[in-house]
C-alpha positions in Angstrom: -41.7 -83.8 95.7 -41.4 -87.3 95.9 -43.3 -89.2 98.3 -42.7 -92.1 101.6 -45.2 -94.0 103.5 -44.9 -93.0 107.7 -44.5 -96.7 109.1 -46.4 -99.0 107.7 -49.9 -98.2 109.0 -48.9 -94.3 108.9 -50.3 -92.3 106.2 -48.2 -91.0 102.9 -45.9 -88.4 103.1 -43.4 -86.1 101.1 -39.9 -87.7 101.0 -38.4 -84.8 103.0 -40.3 -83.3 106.4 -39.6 -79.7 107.8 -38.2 -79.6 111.1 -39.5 -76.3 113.1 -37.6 -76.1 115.9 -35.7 -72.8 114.0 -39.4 -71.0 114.5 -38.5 -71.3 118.0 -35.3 -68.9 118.0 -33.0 -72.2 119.2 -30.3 -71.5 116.3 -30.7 -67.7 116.2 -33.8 -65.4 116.8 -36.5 -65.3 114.4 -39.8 -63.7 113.9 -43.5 -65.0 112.8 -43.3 -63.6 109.4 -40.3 -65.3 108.2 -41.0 -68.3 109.6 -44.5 -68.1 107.7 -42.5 -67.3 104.7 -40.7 -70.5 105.1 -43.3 -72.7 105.8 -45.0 -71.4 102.4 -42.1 -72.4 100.7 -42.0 -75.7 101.8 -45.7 -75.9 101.0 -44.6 -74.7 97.5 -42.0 -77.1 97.4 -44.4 -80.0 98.0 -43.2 -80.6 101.8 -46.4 -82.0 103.5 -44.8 -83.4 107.0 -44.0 -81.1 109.4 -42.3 -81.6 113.1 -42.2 -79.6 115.9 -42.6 -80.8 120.1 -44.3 -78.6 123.1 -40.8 -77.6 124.2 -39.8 -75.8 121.0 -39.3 -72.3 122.4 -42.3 -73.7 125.3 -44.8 -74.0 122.9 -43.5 -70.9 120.6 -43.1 -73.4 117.2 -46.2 -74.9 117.5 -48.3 -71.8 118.6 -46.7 -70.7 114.8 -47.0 -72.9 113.1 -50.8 -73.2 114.4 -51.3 -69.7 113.3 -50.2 -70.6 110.0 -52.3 -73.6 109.6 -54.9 -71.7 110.4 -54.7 -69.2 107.8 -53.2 -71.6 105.0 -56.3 -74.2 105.8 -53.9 -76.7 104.1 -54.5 -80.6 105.1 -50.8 -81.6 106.2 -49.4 -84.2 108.4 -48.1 -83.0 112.0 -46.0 -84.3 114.6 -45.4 -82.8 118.2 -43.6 -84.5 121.2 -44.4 -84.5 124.7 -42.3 -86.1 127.5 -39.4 -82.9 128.3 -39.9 -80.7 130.8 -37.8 -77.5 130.9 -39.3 -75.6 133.8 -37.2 -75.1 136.2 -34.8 -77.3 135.2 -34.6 -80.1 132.2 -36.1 -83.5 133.0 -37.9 -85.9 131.5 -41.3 -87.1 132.4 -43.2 -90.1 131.0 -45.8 -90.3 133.5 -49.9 -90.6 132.0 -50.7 -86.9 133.5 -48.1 -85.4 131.7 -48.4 -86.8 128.3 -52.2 -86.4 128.3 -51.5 -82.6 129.6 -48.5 -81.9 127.4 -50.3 -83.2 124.4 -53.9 -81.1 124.9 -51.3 -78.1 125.3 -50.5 -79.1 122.0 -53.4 -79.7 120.0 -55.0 -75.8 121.3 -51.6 -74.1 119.9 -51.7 -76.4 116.6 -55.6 -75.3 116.3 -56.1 -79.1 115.4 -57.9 -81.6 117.4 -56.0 -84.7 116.3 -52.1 -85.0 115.0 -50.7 -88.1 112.7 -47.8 -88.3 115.0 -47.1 -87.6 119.1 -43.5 -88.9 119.8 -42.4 -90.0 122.8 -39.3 -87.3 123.0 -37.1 -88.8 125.8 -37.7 -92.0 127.7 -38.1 -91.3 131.4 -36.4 -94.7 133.4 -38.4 -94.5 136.2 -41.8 -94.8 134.5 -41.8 -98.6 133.1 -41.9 -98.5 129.2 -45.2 -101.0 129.2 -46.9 -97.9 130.8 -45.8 -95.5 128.6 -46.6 -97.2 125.9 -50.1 -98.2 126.9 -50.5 -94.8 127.4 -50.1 -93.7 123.9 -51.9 -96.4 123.0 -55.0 -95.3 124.7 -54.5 -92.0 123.2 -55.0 -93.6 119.4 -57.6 -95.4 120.6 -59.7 -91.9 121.5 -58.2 -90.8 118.6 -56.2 -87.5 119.5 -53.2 -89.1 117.3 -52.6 -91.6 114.8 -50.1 -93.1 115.7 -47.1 -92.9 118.2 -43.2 -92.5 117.9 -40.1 -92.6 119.6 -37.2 -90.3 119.9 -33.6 -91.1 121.0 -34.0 -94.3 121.8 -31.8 -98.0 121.6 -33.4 -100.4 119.2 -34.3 -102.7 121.8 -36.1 -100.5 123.2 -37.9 -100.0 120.1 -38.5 -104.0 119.8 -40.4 -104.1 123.3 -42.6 -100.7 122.6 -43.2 -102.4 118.9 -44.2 -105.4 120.5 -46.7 -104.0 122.7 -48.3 -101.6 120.0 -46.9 -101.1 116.7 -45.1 -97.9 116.2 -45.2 -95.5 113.9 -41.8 -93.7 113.6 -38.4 -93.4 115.5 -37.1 -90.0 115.2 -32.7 -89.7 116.0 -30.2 -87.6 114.7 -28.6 -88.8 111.7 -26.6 -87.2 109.2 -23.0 -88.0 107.7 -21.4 -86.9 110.9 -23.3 -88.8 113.2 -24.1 -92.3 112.3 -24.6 -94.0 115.1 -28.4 -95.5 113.8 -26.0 -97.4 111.4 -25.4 -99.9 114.1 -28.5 -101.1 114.6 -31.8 -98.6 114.3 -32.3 -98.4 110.3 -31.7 -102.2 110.2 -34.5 -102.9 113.0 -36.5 -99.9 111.5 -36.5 -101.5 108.6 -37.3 -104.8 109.5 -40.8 -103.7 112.2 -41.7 -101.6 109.7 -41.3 -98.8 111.4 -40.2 -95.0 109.6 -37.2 -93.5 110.6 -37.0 -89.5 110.8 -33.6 -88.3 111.0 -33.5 -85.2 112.0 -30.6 -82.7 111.9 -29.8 -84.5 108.5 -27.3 -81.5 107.9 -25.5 -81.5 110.7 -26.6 -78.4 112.5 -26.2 -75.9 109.4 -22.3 -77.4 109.2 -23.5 -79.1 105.4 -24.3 -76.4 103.8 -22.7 -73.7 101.4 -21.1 -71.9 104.2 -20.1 -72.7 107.7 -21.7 -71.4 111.0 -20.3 -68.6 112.7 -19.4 -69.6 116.7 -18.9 -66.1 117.0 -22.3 -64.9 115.8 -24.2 -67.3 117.5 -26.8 -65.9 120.3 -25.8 -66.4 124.0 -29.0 -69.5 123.8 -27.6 -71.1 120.7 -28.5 -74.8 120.9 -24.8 -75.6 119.2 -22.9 -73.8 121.9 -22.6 -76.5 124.5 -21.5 -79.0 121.6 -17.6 -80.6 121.5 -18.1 -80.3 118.3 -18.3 -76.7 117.9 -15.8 -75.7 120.2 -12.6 -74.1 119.2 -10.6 -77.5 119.9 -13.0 -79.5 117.7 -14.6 -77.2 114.6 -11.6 -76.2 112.4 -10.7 -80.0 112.3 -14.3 -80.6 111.7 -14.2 -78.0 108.9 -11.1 -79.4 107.0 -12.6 -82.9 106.8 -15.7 -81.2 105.3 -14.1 -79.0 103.0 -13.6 -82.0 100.7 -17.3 -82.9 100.3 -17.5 -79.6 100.4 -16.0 -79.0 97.1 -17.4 -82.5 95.8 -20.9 -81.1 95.6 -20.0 -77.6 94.3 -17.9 -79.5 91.3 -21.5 -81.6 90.5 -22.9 -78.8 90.1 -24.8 -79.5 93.0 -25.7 -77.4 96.5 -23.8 -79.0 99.5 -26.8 -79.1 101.7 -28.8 -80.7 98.7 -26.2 -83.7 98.5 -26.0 -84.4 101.8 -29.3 -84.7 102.4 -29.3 -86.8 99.2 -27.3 -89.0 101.0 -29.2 -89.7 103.2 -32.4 -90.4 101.7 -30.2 -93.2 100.1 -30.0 -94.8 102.9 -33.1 -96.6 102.7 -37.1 -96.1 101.7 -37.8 -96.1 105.2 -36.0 -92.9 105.8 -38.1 -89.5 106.2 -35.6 -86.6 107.2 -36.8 -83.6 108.5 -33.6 -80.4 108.4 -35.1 -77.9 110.0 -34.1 -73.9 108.9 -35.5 -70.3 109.5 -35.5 -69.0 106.5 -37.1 -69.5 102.9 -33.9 -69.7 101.1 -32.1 -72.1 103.2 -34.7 -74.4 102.2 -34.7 -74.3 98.9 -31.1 -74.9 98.9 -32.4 -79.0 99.5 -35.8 -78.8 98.4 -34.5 -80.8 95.3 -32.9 -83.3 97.1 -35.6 -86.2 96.7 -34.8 -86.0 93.0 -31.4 -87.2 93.2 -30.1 -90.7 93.0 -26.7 -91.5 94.0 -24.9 -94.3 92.3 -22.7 -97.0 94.3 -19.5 -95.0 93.3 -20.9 -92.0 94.1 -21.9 -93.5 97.3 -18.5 -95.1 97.5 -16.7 -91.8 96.5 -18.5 -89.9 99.6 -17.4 -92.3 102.1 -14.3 -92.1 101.3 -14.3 -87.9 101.8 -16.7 -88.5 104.9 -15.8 -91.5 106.4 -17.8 -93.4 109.2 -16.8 -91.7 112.8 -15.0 -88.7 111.0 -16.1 -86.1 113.3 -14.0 -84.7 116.1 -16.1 -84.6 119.2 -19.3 -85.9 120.9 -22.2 -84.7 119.3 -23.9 -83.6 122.6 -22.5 -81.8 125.5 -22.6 -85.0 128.8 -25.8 -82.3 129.7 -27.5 -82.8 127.0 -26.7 -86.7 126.7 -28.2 -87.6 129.9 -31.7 -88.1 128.3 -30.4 -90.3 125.8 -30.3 -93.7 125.5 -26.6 -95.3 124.6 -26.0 -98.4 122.9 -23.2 -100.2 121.0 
């Protein structure tokens, strides 16, 4: 596995991160053992950078993937998230309390005392952003992370927190159905220094060999309340897809493999993290930092996927009130 640097004062890390928000039973449930199974593969596949957040399944992800650390005794490089709170009802909360609580939660189910990485997940609007970010500023300073992120976020808002203290990683969905970081984040990434970790780089499961199942999906499925999933919006989704769908398989090539290829094209900068259950969905991309896409292979996906393709918001107006907009 090829290797990236996190930001530019962040440590080294494989090209391609594990997302383990799947441990959590969000897409479908799950149990320990397979999810340890898949986390030794990526281990076997050279992934060292792993991401996971307090909220996954309340604390279920990271109380697994703890367990595994602990038996694998492995030095990797962890992220977790603190700033969503679920209980009763979603919220976001920014405040110094809860980020210092949230994050101790944390470290005692990770079994670590320090992680490389504690995002910011959502930004709360009524807690000014100078506080916040003097907040996780003080928590590198008594070392209990390395270095702080930001998830979901505008790039101006990433300007002012980067001004204040430099930060480590901004973490957004971005995958060749949603490309809104195009208009603005990579470029200012880029630019402070600053990694970006695109997560969901294969569009919920929909990039790979076959297509989710609406049917099958468990009553809690975190695609249900999508546009994009629903029955006006899929099957117009799926005939787009079908052609880079049969663009990989005619290189020879797995379709979750190019896609993610794709994207690590993008730029240096870019660290994505797909997320999956299961050891053999993620060996159908562990390969994917070996391939280097040409400009008319570039140019010849574009043309099958073409900027704003996709029929339907990628979040329900729910889950997009924790968001920041721009453009």
């Amino acid at each position: 596995m090829k290797q990236r640097k996190l930001g530019a004062n962040g440590p080294v890390v494989s090209a391609i991160g594990l997302g383990c928000m799947s441990f959590a039973g969000a897409f479908g449930e799950t149990d320990e053992a397979t999810s340890h199974a898949c986390l030794d593969a990526a281990l076997d596949a050279g992934i060292t950078f792993f991401d996971t957040a307090n909220v996954y399944g309340m604390g279920r992800s990271e109380t697994v993937l703890g367990r595994w650390l602990a038996a694998r005794k492995t030095d990797v490089t962890i992220a977790t998230k603190g700033g969503i709170v679920r209980d009763p009802a979603r919220r976001v909360n920014n405040t110094d309390t809860h980020l210092r609580a949230e994050l101790e939660g944390s470290l005692k189910r990770l079994g670590v005392d320090h992680v490389a990485l504690y995002y910011l997940h959502r930004r709360d609007p009524l807690v000014p952003l100078e506080d916040v970010i003097g907040t996780l500023a003080d928590l590198i300073t008594e070392g209990k992370v390395g270095g702080y992120g930001l998830s979901e976020v505008s790039p101006a808002t990433l300007r002012r927190a980067h001004a204040q203290h430099p930060c480590t990683a901004v973490q957004s969905e971005y995958s060749l159905w949603t490309r809104q970081p195009e208009l603005g984040m990579l470029q200012t990434c880029e630019e402070l220094g600053v990694a970006f970790v695109p997560f969901s780089p294969l569009a919920r499961g929909v990039l790979g060999e076959s297509y989710p199942d609406v049917s099958q999906m468990a009553e809690n499925d975190f695609r249900l309340p999508m546009p994009r999933f629903s029955a006006e919006h899929y099957p117009r989704n799926q005939a787009v897809i079908d052609s880079f769908k049969a663009f990989a398989q005619a290189r020879g090539q797995s379709v979750a493999e190019l896609a993610m290829a794709w994207v690590m094209n993008q730029g240096a900068h870019l660290i994505p993290i797909p997320g999956t259950r299961t050891a053999a969905h993620l060996r159908d991309w562990a390969d994917a930092d070996s391939i280097t896409l040409s400009a008319a292979e570039l140019a010849q996906i574009e043309k099958l996927l073409p900027v704003g393709f996709a029929h339907g918001d990628r979040y329900s107006d729910t889950q997009m009130l924790t968001i920041e907009r721009y453009c």
